[in-house]
C-alpha positions, 0 to 999 in steps of 0.5 A: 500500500503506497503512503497516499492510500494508507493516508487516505483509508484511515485518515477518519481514524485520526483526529488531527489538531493542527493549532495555528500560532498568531505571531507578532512583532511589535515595538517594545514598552518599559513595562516589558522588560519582566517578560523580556528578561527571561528571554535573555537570560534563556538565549544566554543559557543556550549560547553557553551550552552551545559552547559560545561560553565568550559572549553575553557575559557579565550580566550582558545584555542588562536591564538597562541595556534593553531599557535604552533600546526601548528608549531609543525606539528600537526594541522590539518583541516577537508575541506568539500567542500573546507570550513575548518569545523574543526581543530584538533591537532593530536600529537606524545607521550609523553603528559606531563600530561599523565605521571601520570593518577589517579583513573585508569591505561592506557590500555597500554604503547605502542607509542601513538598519543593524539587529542586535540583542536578538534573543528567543526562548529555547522551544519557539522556533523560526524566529529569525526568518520572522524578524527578517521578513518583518525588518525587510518591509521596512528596509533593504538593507540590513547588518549584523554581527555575531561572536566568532563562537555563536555557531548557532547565529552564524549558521541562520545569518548564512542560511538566510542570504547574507554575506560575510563582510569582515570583522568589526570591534565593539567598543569594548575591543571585543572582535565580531564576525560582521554581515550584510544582505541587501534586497531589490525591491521590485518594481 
């Protein structure tokens, strides 16, 4: 019996239930930050087990960290359902320490937008290809940059079309792997 017939003889026998999850993202408010500091800390906890033990660390990224974004207009929650599942900084050119990019070039020098603090709980998934269909209606040109040890984030920032630039330091002096993905609009 092939897949197709099995399927379609006993598929009265089974109740299927397929529950669709309503995403979202909307900018963050001050009186978020008790639901998104859970989710930094459980991102931090999964960089850690992943072996990425050199990033976030003493305490980053902090309450007052977020509050600035939030201050700034540029933090953002993902709510699935009504929960805050991520929180994401999404902010206008120019990122200081971007003025100046090593072993590489910039695809470009047009206006850009830059997502930083990205972090999810461990058990909701796609998150990234919802901030990056989110960030892409509202600009076509974006950058990042993670720890040369976030394999995790590494891998979605490949996977999802963008190209490694070079290298950037934070302020701190701290090296991060930096990347570009620029979109056409059609016309």
């Amino acid at each position: 019996m092939h897949m197709w017939d099995f399927f379609c003889t006993f598929a009265p026998y089974f109740h299927l239930r397929v529950r669709k999850i309503m995403r979202q993202i909307r900018e963050a408010i001050i009186t978020d930050l008790p639901a998104i500091m859970p989710v930094i800390d459980a991102a931090r906890e999964l960089m850690h087990r992943s072996g990425n033990v050199n990033q976030w660390i003493n305490g980053y990224p902090s309450e007052e960290a977020i509050a600035s974004d939030i201050d700034r207009d540029g933090g953002f929650v993902v709510i699935d359902d009504e929960r805050i599942v991520a929180y994401f900084a999404f902010l206008p050119s120019p990122e200081p320490t971007y003025a100046k990019i090593y072993e590489g070039a910039w695809m470009n020098d047009e206006p850009y937008y830059v997502i930083h603090r990205l972090a999810s709980l461990p058990d909701v998934y796609g998150i990234w290809n919802s901030i990056l269909e989110w960030a892409f209606e509202r600009t076509t040109t974006l950058r990042v940059d993670t720890h040369r040890d976030n394999h995790i984030m590494q891998h979605n920032i490949l996977k999802h079309g963008f190209t490694y630039c070079g290298i950037i330091y934070l302020l701190s002096g701290d090296e991060r792997l930096a990347y570009q993905k620029t979109i056409r609009l059609q016309e």
